[in-house]
C-alpha positions as semicolon CSV with decimal commas, in nm:
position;residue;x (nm);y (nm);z (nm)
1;X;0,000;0,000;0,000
2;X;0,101;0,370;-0,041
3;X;0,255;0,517;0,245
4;X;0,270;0,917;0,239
5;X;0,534;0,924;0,485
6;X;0,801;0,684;0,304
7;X;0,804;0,951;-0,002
8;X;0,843;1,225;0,210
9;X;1,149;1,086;0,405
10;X;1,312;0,944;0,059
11;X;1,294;1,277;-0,069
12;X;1,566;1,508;-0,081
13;X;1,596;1,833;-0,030
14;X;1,641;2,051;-0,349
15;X;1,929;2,259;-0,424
16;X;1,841;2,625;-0,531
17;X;2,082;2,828;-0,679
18;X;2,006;3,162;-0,357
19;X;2,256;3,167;-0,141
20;X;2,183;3,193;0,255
21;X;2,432;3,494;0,203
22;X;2,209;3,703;-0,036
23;X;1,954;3,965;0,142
24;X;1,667;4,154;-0,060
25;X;1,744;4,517;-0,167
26;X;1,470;4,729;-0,011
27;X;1,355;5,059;-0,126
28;X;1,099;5,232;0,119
29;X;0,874;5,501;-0,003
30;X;0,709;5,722;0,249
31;X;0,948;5,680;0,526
32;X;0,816;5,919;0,790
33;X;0,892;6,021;1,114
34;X;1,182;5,733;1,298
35;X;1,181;5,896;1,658
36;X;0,948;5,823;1,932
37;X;0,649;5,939;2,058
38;X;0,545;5,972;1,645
39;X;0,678;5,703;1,479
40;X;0,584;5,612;1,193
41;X;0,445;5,288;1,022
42;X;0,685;5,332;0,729
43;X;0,963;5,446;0,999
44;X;0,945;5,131;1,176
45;X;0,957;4,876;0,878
46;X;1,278;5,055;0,844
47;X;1,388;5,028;1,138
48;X;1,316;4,656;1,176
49;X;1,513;4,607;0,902
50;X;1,809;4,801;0,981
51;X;1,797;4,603;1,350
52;X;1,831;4,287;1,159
53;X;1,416;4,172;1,208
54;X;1,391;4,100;0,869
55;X;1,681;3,868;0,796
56;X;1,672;3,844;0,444
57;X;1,647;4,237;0,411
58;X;1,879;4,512;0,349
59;X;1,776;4,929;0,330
60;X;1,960;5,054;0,062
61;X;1,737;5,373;-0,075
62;X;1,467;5,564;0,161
63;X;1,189;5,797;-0,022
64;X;1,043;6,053;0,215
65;X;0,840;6,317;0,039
66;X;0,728;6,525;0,326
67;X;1,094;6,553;0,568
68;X;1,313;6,611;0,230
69;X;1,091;6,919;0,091
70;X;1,228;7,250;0,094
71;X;0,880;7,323;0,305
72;X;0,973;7,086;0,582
73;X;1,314;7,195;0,584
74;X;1,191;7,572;0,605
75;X;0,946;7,473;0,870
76;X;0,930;7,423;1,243
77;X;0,745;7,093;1,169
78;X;0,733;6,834;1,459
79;X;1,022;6,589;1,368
80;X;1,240;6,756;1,107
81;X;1,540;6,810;1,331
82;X;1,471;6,420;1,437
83;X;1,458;6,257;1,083
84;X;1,751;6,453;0,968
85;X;1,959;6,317;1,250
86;X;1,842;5,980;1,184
87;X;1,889;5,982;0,802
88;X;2,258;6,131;0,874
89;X;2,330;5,833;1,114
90;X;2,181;5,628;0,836
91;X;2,388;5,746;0,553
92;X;2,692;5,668;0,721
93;X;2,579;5,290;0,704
94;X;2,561;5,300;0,280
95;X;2,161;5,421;0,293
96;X;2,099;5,648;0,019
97;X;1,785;5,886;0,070
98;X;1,570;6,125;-0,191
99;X;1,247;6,340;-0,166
100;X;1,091;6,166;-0,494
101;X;1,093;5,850;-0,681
């Protein structure tokens, strides 16, 4: 008779040409605010990234419309001051940011 389980344990496991070395290239769009009490949702992805959450991940590019305008940059906007000291602490690890797509 057939038995499920014998085919399962004969099989072997198949090679795949990934290595366990190789991590996705992310690019976030709409980045937002990284610094507590206002964190963002997009802020946070990134950051569980960057703390190694998402193994297979690696922030390379950041798109933040609203903190990389000349108006937020003019402005006394809640969290400007914040999210340029985090995206300077990011740059120095390779992260490349830009106000548009």
């Amino acid at each position: 008779p057939f038995n499920p389980k014998e085919v399962i344990t004969q099989q072997k496991p198949k090679k795949t040409s990934m290595s366990s070395t190789k991590k996705a290239t992310v690019l976030l769009v709409g980045c937002g605010q990284p610094q507590k009490p206002i964190r963002s949702m997009g802020a946070y992805h990134a950051i569980q990234i960057i703390d190694g959450r998402v193994p297979d991940a690696e922030l390379k590019y950041v798109v933040e419309p609203w903190y990389m305008s000349d108006a937020a940059k003019s402005s006394k906007a809640p969290g400007v001051e914040q999210f340029f000291a985090w995206k300077e602490e990011q740059e120095k690890t390779g992260v490349s940011f830009f106000e548009t797509v």
